[in-house]
KEDRENLUM-706321 format. One record per atom (N, C-alpha, C, O): atom name; x, y, z. Coordinates in nm, 4 decimals, decimal comma, padded with zeros to 6 digits. Last residue first. Layout:
{atom 'CA'; {X; Y; Z}}
...
This chain:
{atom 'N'; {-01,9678; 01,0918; -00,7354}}
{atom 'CA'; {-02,0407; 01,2509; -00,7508}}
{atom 'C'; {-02,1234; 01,2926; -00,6897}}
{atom 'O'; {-02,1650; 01,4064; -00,7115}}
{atom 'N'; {-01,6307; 01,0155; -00,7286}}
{atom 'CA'; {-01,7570; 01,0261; -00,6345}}
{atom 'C'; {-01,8781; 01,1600; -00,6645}}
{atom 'O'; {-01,8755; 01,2777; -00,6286}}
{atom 'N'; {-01,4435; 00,8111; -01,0122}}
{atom 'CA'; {-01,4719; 00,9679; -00,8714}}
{atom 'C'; {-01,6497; 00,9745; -00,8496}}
{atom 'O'; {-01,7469; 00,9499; -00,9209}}
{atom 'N'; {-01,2825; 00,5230; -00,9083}}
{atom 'CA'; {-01,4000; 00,5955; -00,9776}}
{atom 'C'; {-01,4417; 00,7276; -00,9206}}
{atom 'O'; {-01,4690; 00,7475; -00,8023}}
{atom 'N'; {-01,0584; 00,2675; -00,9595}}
{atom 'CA'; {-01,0722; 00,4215; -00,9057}}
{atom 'C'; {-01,1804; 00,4795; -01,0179}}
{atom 'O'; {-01,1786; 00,4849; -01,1409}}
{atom 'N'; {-00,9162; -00,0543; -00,8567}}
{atom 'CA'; {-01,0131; -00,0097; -00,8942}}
{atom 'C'; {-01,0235; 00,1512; -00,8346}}
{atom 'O'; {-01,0075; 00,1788; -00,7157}}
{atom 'N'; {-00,6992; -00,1468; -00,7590}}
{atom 'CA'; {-00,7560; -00,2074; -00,8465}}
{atom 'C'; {-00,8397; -00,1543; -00,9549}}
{atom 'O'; {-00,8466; -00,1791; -01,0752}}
{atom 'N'; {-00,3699; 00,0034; -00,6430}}
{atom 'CA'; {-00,5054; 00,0186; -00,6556}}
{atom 'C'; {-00,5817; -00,0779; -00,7789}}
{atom 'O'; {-00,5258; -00,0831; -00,8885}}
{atom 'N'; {-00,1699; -00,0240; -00,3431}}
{atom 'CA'; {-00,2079; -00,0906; -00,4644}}
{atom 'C'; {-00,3286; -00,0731; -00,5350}}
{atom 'O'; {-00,4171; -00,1440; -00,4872}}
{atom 'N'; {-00,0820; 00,1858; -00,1322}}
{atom 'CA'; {-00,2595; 00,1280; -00,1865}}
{atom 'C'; {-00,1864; 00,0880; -00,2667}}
{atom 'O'; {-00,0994; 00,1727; -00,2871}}
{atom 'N'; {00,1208; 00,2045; 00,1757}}
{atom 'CA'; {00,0741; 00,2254; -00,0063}}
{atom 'C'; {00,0258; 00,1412; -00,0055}}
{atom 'O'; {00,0387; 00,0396; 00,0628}}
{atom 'N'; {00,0889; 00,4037; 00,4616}}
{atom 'CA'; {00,0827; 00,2714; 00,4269}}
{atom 'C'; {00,0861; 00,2869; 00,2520}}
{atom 'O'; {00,0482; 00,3952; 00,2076}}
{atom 'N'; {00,3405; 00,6472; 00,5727}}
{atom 'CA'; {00,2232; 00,6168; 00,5395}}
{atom 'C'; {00,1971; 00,4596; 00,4740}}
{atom 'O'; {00,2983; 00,4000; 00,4370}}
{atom 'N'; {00,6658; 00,6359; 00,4905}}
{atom 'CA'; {00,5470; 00,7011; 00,6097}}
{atom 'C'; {00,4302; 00,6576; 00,6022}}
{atom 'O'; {00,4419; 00,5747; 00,6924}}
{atom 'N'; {00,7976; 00,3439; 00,4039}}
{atom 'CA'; {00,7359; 00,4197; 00,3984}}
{atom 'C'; {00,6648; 00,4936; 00,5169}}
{atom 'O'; {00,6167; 00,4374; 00,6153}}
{atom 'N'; {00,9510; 00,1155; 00,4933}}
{atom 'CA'; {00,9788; 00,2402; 00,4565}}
{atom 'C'; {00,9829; 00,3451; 00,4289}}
{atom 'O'; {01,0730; 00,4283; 00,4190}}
{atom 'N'; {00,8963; -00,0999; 00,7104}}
{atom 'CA'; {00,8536; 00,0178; 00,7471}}
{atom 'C'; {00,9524; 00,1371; 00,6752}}
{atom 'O'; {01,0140; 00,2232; 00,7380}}
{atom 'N'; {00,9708; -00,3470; 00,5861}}
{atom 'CA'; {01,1155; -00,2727; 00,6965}}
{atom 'C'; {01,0485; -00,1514; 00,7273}}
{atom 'O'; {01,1252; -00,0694; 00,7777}}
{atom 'N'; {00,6873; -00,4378; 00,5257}}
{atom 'CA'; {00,7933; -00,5048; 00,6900}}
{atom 'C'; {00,9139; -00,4249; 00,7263}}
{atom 'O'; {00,9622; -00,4180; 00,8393}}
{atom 'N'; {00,4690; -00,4220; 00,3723}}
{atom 'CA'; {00,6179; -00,3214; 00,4165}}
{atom 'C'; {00,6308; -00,3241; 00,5084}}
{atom 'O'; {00,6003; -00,2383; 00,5912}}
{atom 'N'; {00,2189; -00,4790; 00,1264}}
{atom 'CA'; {00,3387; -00,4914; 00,2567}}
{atom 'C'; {00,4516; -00,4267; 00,2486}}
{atom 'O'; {00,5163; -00,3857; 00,1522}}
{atom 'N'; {00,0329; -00,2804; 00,0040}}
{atom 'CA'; {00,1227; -00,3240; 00,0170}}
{atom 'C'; {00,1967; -00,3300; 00,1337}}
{atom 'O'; {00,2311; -00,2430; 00,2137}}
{atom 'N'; {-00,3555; -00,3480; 00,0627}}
{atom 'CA'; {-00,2548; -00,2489; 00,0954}}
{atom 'C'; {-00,0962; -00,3040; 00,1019}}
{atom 'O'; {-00,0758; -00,3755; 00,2001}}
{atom 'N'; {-00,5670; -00,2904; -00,2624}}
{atom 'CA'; {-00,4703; -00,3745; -00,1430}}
{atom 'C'; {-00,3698; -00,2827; -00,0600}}
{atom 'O'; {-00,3175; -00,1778; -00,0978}}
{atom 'N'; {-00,8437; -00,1688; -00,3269}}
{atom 'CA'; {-00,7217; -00,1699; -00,3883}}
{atom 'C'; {-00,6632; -00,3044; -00,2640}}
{atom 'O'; {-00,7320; -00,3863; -00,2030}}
{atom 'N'; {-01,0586; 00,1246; -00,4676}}
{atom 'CA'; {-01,0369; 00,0020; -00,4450}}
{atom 'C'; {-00,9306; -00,1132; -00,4353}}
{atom 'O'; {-00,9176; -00,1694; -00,5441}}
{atom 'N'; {-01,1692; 00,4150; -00,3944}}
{atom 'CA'; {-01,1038; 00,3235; -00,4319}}
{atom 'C'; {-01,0736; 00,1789; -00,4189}}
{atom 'O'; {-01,0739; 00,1435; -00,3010}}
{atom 'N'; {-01,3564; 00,7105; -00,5054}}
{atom 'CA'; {-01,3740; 00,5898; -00,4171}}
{atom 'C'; {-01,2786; 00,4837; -00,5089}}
{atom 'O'; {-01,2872; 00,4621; -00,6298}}
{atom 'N'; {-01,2689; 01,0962; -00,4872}}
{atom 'CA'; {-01,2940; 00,9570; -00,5308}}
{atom 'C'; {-01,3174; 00,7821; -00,4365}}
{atom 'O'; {-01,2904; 00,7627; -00,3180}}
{atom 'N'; {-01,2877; 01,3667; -00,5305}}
{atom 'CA'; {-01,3216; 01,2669; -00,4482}}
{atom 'C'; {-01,3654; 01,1725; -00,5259}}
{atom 'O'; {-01,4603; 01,1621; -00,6036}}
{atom 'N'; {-00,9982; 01,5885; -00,6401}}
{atom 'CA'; {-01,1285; 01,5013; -00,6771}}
{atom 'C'; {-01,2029; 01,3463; -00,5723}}
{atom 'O'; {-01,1448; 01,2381; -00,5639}}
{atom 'N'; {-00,7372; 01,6118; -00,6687}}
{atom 'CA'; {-00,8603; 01,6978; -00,6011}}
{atom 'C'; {-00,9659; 01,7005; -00,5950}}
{atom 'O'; {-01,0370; 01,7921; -00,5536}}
{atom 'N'; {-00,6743; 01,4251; -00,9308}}
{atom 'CA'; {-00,6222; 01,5323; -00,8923}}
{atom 'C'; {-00,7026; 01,5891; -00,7943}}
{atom 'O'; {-00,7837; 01,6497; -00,8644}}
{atom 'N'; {-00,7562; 01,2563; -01,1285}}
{atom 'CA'; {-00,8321; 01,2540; -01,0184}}
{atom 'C'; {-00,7812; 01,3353; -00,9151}}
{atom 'O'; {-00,8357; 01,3251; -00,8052}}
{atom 'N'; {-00,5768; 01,2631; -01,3665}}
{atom 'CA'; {-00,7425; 01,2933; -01,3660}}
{atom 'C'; {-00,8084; 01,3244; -01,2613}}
{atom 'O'; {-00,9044; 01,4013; -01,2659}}
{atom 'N'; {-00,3206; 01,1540; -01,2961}}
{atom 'CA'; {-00,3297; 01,2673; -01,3013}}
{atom 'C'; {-00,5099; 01,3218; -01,3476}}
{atom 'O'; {-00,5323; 01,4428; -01,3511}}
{atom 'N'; {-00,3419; 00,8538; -01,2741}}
{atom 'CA'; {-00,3768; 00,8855; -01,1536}}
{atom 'C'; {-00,4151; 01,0877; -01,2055}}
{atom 'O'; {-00,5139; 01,1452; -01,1598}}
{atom 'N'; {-00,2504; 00,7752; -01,5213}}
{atom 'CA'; {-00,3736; 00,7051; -01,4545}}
{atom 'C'; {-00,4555; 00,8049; -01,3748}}
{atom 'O'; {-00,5739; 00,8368; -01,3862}}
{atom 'N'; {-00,0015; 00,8756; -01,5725}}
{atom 'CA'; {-00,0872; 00,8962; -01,6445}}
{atom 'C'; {-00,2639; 00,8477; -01,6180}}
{atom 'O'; {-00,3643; 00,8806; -01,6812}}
{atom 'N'; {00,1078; 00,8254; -01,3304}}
{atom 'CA'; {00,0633; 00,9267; -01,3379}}
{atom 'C'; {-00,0140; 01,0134; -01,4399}}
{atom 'O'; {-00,0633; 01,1261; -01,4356}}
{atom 'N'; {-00,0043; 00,5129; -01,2167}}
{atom 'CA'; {00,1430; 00,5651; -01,3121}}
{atom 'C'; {00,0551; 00,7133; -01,2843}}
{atom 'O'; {-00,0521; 00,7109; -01,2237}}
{atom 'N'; {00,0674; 00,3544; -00,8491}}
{atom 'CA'; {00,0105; 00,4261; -00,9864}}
{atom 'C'; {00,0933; 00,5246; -01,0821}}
{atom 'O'; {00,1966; 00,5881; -01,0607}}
{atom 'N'; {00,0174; 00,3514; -00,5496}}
{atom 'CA'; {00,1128; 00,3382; -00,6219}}
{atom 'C'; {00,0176; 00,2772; -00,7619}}
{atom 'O'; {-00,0679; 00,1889; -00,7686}}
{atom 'N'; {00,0069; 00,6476; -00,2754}}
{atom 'CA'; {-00,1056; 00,5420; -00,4283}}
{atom 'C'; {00,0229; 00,4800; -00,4880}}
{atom 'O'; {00,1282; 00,5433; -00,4810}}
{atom 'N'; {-00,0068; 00,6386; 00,0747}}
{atom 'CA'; {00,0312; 00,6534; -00,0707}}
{atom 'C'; {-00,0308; 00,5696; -00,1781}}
{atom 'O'; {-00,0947; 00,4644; -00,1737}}
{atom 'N'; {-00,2942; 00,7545; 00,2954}}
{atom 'CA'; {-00,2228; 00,6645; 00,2377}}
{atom 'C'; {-00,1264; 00,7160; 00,0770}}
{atom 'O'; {-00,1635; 00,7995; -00,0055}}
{atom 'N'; {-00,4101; 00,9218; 00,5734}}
{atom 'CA'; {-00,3022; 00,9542; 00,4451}}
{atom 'C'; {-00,2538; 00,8299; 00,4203}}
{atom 'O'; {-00,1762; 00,7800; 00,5019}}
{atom 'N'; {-00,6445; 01,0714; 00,7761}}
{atom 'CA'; {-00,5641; 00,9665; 00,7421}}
{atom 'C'; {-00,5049; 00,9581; 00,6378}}
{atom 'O'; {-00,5816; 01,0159; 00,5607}}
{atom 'N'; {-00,8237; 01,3238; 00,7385}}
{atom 'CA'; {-00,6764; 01,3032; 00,8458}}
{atom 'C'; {-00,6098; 01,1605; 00,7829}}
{atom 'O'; {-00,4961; 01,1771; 00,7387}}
{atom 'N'; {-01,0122; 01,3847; 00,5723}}
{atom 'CA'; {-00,9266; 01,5244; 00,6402}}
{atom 'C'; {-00,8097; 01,4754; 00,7108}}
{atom 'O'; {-00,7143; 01,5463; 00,7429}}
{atom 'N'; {-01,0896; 01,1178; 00,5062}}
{atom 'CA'; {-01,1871; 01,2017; 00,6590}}
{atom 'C'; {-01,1361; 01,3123; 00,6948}}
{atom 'O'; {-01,1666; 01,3659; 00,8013}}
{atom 'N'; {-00,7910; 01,0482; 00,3540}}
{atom 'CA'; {-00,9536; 01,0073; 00,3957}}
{atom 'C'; {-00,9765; 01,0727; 00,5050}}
{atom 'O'; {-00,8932; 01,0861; 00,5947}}
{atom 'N'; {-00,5762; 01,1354; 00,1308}}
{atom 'CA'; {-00,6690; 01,1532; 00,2056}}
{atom 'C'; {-00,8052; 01,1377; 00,2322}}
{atom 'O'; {-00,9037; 01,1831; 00,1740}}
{atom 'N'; {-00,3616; 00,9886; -00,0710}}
{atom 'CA'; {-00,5095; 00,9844; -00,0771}}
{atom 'C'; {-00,5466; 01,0239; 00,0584}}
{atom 'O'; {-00,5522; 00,9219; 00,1271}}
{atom 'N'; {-00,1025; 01,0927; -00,2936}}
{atom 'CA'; {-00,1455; 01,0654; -00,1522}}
{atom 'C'; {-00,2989; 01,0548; -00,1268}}
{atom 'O'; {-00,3594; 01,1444; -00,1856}}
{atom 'N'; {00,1369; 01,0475; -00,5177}}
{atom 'CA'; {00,0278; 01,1072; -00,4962}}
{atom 'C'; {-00,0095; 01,0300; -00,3443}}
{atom 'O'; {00,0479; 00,9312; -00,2984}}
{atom 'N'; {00,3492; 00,8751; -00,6712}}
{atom 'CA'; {00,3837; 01,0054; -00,6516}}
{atom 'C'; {00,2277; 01,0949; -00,6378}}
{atom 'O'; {00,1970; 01,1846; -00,7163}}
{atom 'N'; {00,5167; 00,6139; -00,7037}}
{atom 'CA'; {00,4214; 00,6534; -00,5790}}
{atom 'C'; {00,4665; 00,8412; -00,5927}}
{atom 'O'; {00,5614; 00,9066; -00,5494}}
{atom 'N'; {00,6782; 00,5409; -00,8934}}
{atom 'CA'; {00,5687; 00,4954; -00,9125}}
{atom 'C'; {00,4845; 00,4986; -00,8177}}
{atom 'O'; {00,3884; 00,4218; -00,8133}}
{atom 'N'; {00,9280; 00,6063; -00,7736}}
{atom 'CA'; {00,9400; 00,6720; -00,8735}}
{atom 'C'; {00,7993; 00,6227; -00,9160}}
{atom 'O'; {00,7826; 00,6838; -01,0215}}
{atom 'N'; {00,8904; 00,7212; -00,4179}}
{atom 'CA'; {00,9533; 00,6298; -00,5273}}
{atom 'C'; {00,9092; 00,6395; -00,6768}}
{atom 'O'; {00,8144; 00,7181; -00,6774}}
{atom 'N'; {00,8223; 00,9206; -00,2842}}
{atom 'CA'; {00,9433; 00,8644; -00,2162}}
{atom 'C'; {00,9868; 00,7721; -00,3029}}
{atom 'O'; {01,1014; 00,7287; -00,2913}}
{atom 'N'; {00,8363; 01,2570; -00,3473}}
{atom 'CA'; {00,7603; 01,1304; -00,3731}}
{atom 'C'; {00,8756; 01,0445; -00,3160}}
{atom 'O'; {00,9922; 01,0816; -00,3023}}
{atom 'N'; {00,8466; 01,5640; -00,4067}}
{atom 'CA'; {00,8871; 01,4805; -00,3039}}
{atom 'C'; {00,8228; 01,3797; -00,2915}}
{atom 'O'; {00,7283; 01,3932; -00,2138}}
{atom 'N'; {00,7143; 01,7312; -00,6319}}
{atom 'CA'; {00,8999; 01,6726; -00,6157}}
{atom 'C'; {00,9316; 01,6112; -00,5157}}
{atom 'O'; {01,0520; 01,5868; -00,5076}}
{atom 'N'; {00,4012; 01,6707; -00,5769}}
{atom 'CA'; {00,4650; 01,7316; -00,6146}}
{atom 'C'; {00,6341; 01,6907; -00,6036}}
{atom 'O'; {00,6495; 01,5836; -00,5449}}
{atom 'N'; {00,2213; 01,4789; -00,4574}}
{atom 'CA'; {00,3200; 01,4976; -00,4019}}
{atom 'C'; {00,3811; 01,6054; -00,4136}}
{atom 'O'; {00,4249; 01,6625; -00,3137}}
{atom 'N'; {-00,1514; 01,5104; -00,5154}}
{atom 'CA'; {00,0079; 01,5253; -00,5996}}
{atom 'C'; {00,1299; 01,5394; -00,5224}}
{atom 'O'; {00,1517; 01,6605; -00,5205}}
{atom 'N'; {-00,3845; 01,3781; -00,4241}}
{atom 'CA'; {-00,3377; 01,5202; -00,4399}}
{atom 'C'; {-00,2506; 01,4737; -00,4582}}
{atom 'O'; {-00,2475; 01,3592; -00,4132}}
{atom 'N'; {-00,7488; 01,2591; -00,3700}}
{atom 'CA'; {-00,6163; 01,2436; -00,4296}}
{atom 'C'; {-00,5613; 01,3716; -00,4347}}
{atom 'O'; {-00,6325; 01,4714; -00,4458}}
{atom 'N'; {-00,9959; 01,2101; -00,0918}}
{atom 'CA'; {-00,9720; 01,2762; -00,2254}}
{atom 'C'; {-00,8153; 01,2847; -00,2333}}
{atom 'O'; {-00,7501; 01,3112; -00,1323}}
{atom 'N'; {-01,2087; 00,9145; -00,0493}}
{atom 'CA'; {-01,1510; 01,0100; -00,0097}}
{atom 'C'; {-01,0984; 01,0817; -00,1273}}
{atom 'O'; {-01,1288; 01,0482; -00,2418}}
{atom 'N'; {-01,3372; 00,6065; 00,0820}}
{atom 'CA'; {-01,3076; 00,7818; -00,0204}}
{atom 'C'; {-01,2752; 00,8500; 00,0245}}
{atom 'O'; {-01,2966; 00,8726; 00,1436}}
{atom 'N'; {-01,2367; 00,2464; 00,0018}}
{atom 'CA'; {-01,2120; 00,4203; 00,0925}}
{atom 'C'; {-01,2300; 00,5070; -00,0123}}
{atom 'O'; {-01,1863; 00,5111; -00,1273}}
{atom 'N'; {-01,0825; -00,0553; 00,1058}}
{atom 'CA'; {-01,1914; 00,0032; 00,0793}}
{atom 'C'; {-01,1621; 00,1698; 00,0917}}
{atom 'O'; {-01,0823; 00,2164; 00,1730}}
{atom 'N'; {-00,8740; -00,3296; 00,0561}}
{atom 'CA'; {-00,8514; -00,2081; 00,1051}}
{atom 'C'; {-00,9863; -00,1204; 00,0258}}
{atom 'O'; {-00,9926; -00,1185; -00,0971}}
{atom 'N'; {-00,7004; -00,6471; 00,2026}}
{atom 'CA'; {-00,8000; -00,5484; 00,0795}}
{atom 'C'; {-00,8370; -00,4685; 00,1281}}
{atom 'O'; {-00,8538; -00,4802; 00,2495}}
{atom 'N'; {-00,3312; -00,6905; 00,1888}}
{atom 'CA'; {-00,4806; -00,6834; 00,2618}}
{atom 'C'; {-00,5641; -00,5848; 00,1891}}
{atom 'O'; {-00,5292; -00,4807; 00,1334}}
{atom 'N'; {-00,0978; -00,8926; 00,0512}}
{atom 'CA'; {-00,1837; -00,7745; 00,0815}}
{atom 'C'; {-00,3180; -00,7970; 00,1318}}
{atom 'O'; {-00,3928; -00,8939; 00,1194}}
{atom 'N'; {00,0269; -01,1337; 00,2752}}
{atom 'CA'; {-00,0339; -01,1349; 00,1847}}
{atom 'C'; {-00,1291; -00,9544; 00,1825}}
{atom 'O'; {-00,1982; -00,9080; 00,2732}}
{atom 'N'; {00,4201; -01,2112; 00,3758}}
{atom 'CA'; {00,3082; -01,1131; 00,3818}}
{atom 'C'; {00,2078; -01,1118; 00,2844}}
{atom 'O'; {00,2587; -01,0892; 00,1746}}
{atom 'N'; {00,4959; -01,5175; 00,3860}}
{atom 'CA'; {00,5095; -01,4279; 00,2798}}
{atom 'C'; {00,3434; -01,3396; 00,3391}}
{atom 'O'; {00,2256; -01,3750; 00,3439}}
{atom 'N'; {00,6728; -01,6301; 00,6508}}
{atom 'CA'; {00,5493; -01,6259; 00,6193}}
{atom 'C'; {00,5524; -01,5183; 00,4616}}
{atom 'O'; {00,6447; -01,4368; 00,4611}}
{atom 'N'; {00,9902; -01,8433; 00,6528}}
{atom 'CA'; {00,9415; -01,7013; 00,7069}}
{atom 'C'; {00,7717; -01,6587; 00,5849}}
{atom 'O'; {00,7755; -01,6631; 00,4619}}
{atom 'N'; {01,0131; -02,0976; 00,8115}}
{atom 'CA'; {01,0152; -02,0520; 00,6932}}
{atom 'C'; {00,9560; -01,9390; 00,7183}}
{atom 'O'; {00,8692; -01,9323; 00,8054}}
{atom 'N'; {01,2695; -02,2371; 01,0509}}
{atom 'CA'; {01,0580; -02,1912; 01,0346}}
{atom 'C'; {01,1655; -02,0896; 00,8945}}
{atom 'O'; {01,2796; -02,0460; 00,8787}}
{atom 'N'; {01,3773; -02,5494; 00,9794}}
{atom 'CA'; {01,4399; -02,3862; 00,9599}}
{atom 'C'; {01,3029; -02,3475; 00,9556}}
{atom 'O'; {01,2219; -02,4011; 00,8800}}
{atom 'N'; {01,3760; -02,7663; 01,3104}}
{atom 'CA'; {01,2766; -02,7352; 01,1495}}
{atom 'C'; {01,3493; -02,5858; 01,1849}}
{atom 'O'; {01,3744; -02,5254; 01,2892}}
{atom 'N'; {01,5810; -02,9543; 01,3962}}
{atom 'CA'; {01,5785; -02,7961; 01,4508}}
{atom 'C'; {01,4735; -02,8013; 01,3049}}
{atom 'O'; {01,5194; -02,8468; 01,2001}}
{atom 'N'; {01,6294; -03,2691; 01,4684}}
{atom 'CA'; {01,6787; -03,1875; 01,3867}}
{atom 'C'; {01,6126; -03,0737; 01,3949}}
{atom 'O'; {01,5059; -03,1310; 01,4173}}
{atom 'N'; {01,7308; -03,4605; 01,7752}}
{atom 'CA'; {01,6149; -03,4581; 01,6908}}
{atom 'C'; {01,6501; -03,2978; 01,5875}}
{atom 'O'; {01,7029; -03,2095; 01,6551}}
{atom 'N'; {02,0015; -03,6834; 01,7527}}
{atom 'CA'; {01,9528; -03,5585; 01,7663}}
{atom 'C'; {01,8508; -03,5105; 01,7227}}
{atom 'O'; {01,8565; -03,5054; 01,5999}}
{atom 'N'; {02,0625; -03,9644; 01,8311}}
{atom 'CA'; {02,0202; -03,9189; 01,7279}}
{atom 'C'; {01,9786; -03,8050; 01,7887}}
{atom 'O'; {01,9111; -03,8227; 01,8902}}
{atom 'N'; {02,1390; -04,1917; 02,0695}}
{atom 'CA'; {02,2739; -04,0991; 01,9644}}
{atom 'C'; {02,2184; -04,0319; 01,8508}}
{atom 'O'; {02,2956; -04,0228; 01,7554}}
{atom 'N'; {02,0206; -04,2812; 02,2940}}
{atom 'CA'; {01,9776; -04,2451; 02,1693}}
{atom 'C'; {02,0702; -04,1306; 02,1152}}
{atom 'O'; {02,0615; -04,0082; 02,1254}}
{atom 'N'; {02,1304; -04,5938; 02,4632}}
{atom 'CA'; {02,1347; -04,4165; 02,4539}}
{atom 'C'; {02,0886; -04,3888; 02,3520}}
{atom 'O'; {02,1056; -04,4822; 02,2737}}
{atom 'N'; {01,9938; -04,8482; 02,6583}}
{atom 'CA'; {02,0618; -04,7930; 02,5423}}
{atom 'C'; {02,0303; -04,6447; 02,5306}}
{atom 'O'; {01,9314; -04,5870; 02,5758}}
């Protein structure tokens, strides 16, 4: 006898990116008019070279202006790669004395 049953294709479910936790000091600076979204408008440099975006209101973030600070945070996913740089979600920001 023939087996007239097709075994059925599982739809793979596509994984939900989980942020990844995110350590670092470094010091904050201001985009100024070129921010790429309306709640990422500052950049955190670590070691002089690496550059993440903050996403933060600017009433938060405008204190720590040029100021070394240590942060604490996640790093948001971004699968279509829209951003230049990776964005911090931040939990936690204390400046470094």
């Amino acid at each position: 006898s023939r087996n007239i049953y097709k075994k059925q294709q599982e739809a793979e479910v596509p994984k939900k990116e989980e942020p990844s936790p995110f350590f670092a000091i470094g010091q904050i600076e201001d985009l100024g008019r070129f921010f790429p979204a309306q709640d990422i408008r500052y950049k955190l440099t670590v070691d002089d070279k690496t550059v993440y975006y903050l996403r933060g209101t600017k009433e938060a973030l405008d204190r720590f202006i040029h100021k070394q600070i240590k942060l604490e945070g996640s790093v948001q996913p971004d699968p279509d790669k829209f951003y230049k740089y990776p964005v911090i979600i931040i939990n936690k920001i204390d400046t470094v004395l």
